[in-house]
Structures are given as structure tokens and as C-alpha cells.
C-alpha positions as CSV (number, residue, x, y, z in Angstrom):
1,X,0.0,0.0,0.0
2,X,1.1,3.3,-0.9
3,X,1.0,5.9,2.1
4,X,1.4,10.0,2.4
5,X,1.0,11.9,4.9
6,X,1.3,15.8,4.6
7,X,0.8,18.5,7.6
8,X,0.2,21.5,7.4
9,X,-0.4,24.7,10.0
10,X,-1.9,28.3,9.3
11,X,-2.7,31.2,11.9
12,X,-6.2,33.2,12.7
13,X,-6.2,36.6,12.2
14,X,-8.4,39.4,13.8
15,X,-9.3,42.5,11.9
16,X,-9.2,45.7,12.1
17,X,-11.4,46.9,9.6
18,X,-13.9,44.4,9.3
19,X,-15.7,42.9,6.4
20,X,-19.1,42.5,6.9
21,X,-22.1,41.7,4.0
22,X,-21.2,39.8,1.0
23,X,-21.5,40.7,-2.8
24,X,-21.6,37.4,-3.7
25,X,-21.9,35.1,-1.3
26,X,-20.7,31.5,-3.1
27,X,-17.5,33.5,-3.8
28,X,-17.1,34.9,-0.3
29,X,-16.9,38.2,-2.2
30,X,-17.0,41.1,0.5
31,X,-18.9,44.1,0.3
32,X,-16.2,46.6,2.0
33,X,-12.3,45.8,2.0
34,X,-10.8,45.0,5.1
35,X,-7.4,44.8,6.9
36,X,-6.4,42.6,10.1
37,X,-3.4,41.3,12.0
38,X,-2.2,37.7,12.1
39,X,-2.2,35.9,15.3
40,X,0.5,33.7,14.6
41,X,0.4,31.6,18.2
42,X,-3.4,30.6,17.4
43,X,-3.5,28.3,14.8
44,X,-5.0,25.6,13.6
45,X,-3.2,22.4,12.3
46,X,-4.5,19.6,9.3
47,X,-2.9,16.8,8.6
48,X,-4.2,14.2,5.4
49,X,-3.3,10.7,5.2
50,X,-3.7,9.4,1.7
51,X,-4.2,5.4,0.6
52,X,-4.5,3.5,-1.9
53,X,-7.9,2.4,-1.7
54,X,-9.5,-0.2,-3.9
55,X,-11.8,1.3,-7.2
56,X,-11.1,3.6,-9.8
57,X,-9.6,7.0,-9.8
58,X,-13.0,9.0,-9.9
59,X,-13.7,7.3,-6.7
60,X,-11.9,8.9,-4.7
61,X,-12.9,9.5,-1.1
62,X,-12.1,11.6,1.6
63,X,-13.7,12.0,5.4
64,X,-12.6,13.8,8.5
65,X,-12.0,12.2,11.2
66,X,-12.7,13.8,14.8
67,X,-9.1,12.7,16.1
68,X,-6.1,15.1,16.4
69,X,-3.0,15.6,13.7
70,X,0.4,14.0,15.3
71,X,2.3,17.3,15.7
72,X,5.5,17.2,14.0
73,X,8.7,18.9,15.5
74,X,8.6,22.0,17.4
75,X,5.0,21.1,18.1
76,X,5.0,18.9,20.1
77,X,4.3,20.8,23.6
78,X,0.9,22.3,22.3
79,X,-2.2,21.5,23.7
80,X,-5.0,20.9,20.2
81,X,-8.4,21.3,20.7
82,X,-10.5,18.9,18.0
83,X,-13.4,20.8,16.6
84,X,-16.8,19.9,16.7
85,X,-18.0,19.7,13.4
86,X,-22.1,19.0,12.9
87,X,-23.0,17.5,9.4
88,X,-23.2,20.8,7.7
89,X,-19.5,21.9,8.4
90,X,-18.4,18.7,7.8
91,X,-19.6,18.7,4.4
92,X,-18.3,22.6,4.0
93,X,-15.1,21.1,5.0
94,X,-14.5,18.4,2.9
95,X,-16.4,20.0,-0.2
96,X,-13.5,22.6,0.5
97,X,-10.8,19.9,0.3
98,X,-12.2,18.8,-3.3
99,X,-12.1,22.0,-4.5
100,X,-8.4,22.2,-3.6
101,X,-7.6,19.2,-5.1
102,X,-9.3,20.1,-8.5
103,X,-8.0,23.5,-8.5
104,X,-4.1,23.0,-7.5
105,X,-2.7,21.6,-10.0
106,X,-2.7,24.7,-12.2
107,X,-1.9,26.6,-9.6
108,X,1.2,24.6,-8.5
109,X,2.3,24.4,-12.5
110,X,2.4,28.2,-12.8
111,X,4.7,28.3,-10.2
112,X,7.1,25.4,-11.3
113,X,6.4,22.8,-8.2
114,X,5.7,19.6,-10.1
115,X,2.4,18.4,-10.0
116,X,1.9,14.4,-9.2
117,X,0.8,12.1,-11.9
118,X,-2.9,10.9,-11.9
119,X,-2.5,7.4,-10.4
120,X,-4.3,4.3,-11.9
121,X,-5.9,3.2,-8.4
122,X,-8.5,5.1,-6.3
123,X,-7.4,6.9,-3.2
124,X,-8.6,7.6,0.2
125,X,-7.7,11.1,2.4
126,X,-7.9,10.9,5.9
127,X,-7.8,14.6,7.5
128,X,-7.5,15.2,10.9
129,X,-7.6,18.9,12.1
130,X,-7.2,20.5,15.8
131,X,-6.7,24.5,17.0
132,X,-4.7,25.6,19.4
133,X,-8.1,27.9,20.7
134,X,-11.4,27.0,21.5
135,X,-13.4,27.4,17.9
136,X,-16.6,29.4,17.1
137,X,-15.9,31.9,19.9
138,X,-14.7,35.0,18.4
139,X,-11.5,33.9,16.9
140,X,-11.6,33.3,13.4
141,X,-11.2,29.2,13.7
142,X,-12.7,29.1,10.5
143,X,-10.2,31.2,8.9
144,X,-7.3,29.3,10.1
145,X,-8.6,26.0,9.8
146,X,-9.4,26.4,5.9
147,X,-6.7,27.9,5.3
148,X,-4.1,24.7,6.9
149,X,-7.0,23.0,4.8
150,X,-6.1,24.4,1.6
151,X,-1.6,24.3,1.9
152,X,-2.2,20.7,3.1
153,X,-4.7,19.8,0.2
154,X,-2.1,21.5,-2.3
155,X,0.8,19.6,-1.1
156,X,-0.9,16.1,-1.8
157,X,-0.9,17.5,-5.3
158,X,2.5,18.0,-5.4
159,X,5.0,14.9,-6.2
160,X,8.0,17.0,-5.1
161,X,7.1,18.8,-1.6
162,X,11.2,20.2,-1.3
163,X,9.8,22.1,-4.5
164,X,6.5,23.4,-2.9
165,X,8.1,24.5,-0.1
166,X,10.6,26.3,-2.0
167,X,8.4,28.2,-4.1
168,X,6.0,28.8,-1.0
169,X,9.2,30.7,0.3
170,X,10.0,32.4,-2.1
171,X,6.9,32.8,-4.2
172,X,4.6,35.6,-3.4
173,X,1.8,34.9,-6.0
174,X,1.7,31.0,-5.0
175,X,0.5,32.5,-1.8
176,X,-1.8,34.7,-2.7
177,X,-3.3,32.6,-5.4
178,X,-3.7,29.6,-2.6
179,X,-5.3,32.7,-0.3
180,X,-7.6,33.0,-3.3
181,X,-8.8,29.8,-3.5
182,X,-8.9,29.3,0.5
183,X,-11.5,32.2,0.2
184,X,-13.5,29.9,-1.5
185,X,-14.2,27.9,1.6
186,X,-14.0,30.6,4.0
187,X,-13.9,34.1,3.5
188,X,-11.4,35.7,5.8
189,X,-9.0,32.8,5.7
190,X,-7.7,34.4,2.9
191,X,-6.0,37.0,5.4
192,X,-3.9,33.6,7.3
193,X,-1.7,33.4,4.3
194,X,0.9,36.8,5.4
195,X,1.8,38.5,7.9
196,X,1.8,40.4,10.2
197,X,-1.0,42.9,8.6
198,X,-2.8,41.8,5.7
199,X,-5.5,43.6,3.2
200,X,-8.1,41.6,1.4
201,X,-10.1,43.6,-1.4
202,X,-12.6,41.9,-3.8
203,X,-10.9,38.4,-4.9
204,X,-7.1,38.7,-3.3
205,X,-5.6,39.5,-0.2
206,X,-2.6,41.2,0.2
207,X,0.9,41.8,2.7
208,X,0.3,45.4,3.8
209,X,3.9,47.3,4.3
210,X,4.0,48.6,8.1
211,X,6.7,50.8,10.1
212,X,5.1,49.5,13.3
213,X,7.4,47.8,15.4
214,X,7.4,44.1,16.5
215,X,3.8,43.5,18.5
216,X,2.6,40.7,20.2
217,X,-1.4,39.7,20.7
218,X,-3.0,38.9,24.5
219,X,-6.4,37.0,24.2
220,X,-8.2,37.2,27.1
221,X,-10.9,34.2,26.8
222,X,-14.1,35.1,28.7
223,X,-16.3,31.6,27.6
224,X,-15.3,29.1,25.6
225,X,-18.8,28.7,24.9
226,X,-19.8,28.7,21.3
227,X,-21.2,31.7,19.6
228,X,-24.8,31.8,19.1
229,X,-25.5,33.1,15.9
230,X,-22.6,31.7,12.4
231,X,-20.2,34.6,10.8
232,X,-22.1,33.1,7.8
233,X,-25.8,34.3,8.8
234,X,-24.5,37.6,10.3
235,X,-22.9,38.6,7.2
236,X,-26.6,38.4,6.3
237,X,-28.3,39.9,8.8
238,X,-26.3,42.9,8.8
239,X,-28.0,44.1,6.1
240,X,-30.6,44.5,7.5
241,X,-29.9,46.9,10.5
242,X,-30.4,50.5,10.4
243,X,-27.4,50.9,10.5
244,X,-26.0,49.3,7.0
245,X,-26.9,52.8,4.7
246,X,-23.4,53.6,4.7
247,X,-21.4,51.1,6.3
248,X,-19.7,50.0,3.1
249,X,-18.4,54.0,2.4
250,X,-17.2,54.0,6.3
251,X,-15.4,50.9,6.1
252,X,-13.4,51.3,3.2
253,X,-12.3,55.3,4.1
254,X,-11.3,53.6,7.3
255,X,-8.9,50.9,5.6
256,X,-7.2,53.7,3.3
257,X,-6.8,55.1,7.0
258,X,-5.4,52.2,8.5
259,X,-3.4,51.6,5.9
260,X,-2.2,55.0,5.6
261,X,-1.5,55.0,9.7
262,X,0.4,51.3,9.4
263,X,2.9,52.8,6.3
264,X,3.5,55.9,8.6
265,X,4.0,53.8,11.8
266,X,1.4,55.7,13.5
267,X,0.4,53.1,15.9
268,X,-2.1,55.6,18.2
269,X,-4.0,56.3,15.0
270,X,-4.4,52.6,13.9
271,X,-5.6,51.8,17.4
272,X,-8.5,55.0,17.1
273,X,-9.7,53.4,13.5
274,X,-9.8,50.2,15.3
275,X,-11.6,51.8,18.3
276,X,-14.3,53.2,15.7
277,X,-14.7,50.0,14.0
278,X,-16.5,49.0,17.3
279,X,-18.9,52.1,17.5
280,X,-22.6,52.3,16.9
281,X,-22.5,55.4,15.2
282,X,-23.4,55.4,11.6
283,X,-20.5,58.6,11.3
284,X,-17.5,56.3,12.8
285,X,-16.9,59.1,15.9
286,X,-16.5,57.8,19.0
């Protein structure tokens, strides 16, 4: 039997300037751009086990399994939650990792990272996921756990994985384009691609240049309680509050801000944009 395993890790990230609303919501296509930083000591870790399995090659099949990734060095001390998944996010989840796999190929060709031949035998992936934070509690699990979803789905498709991680070094449009097509699965997990601040307009995110110096993030976990209402339906709902005339207009003069504050290293006026990102008012003044 023929046996691969592939690991992969990818952090949350916390914005700023939030997106909220979608344009088109199959796309993850936001109405207003947004900016956050990446929280590089939350993280969320997938690891895929792939088997020859017996059948043809259009039979693949893939399930998740509700058992943790074995960490890999310099790992090996943290403490992984395994999140609970109901039917629906499965499904999300592994409709996600089919995408990958149908979409990387051409991705990994532009880039030069040799793409693995099409065997003759069916195969099975096993994935096995865990976070280092307790999911659906106001830290973007989703975004982090996608996007170690998508690099690990990539790298099965890759027959040479010195060459993939190679170009992932050195290769800023690899990274974006995977960013692109993690987006797919989950909106802001395009942002848990760079580091430390990070854009994300229409399609692509993007590494935002900053003269801030070296930060580090506290999280201070109230309830590990899961939140009531999905990112997924609020990003519907807010439509529908008074406040929404407008919001699109405020939240993209705030990222030129933000953005214009991180170039300039003006650290005081990057924390007022954030502080108005948490306002009522319709005007941003707080």
C-alpha cells in the first residue's frame, strides 16, 4: 500500500477593519475591503493521510475524522483542541478539500512545483484537524482552519514537496493565489496566508507594508462557549440593521486610513480606526 502523509499549520487573524455583508456570497466576495493582523500563536493544524484504496480514480474518497494531527517537530508541547463539526461543516469542510484538489494543479504548474501524476488506483484522504483555541468563539477558527486545509490539500498534489516548499518561500503569487482559492471555503481565511497585517479587497488579499514595530497579541478568553449566531448568517443579517446605509463608504475610508496609519508607523491612529470600528455610530466618531 502506498501511504502519504502531509501536515500543514496556518494562523487566525483578527481585523481591524472588518468585512461585513457579502457581494456574492458562493465566492465569499466582500462588500467593504478589510485589513487585520495575524495571530501567529493561534492556529489551527490539518494533517491528510492518503491510501491506496480499492476502485477507480473517480472514486476517490475523503472523510474527516474527529481525532487530532500528530504534531510534528517544534510542536510537540501544544495542547489541540479537535473541533466539533455537525454535518453541515463537515460537508463545507470536505467539499473545500475537493475544490483544492481540483484546483491546484494549475496553480502549482504556474509556479514550477511539479504536479503528481494521476494514479491508476482510487485513493482515500484521511484529515485530521485541531486548533490551538477553542473554535466558534470570536476567533476566526474558521479562517485558520481552511486555510491549513487548503496548503495541506495543495501539497498532496505535489509529487515534489522540497519544490513546494521552495516556491511557497519564495513565491509571493503561490501564496496569494492559494489565499484566493482558501476564500473559497471561507472568506477571511484568505487574510492567514501573510503576515503580520494583511488587506483583502474583492478576490485577493494582500501583505500590507508597516513601520510599526514588532507587536505581540493577548487574548483574554471570557467563555469558551460557542457563539450563538454563524459569521455566515451575520454577514446576512447585517444588512438588515439601520445601521447598514453607509457602512460599506465608512469601512473602506477607514482601511485607506489604517493603511495610511500602518505605512507611517502611527500606531495611536491605527488603534483610534480600530476603536471606531467597534462604534454604533453610523459617522465612525466615537
Amino acid at each position: 500500500m502506498t501511504q502519504l502523509t502531509v501536515r500543514a499549520r496556518a494562523p487566525s487573524n483578527i481585523a481591524i477593519v472588518k468585512y461585513m455583508g457579502k457581494r456574492d456570497g458562493a465566492a465569499n466576495i466582500p462588500e467593504n475591503p478589510s485589513l487585520s493582523l495575524t495571530l501567529n500563536r493561534l492556529c489551527s493544524y490539518v494533517e491528510i493521510t492518503c491510501s491506496d484504496a480499492p476502485g477507480s480514480p473517480d472514486s476517490d474518497e475523503a472523510t474527516w475524522a474527529p481525532e487530532l494531527p500528530l504534531l510534528w517537530g517544534g510542536y510537540n508541547n501544544l495542547k489541540l483542541r479537535v473541533p466539533s463539526l455537525d454535518e453541515e461543516g463537515m460537508g463545507r469542510f470536505l467539499r473545500h478539500f475537493k475544490r483544492v484538489r481540483g484546483a491546484a494543479p494549475a496553480i502549482l504548474s504556474k509556479y514550477g512545483v511539479p504536479v503528481a501524476a494521476q494514479t491508476v488506483k482510487a485513493r482515500s484522504y484521511l484529515i485530521r484537524s485541531g486548533n490551538t483555541f477553542p473554535p466558534s468563539t470570536g476567533i476566526a477558527s474558521s479562517a485558520s482552519s481552511f486555510a491549513a486545509l487548503t496548503l495541506a490539500t495543495a501539497m498532496t498534489r505535489a509529487s515534489d514537496q522540497a519544490a513546494f516548499d521552495r516556491a511557497w518561500n519564495s513565491e509571493t503569487g503561490l501564496r496569494r493565489d492559494l489565499a484566493s482559492l482558501s476564500r473559497q471555503g471561507s472568506g477571511s481565511s484568505c487574510r492567514s496566508f501573510e503576515g503580520p497585517w494583511v488587506g483583502w479587497e474583492m478576490e485577493h488579499a494582500f501583505k500590507v507594508t508597516a513601520l510599526t514595530p514588532e507587536l505581540r497579541h493577548f487574548v483574554l478568553l471570557v467563555s469558551d462557549a460557542a457563539k450563538k449566531i454563524p459569521s455566515s448568517r451575520a454577514h446576512q443579517l447585517v444588512k438588515e440593521s439601520p445601521l447598514w446605509a453607509g457602512r460599506v463608504e465608512r469601512a473602506s475610508a477607514r482601511f485607506e486610513q489604517a493603511r495610511k496609519a500602518l505605512a507611517e508607523g502611527d500606531i495611536t491612529r491605527l488603534a483610534r480606526i480600530a476603536w471606531s470600528e467597534t462604534t454604533a455610530e453610523p459617522d465612525g466618531h466615537s
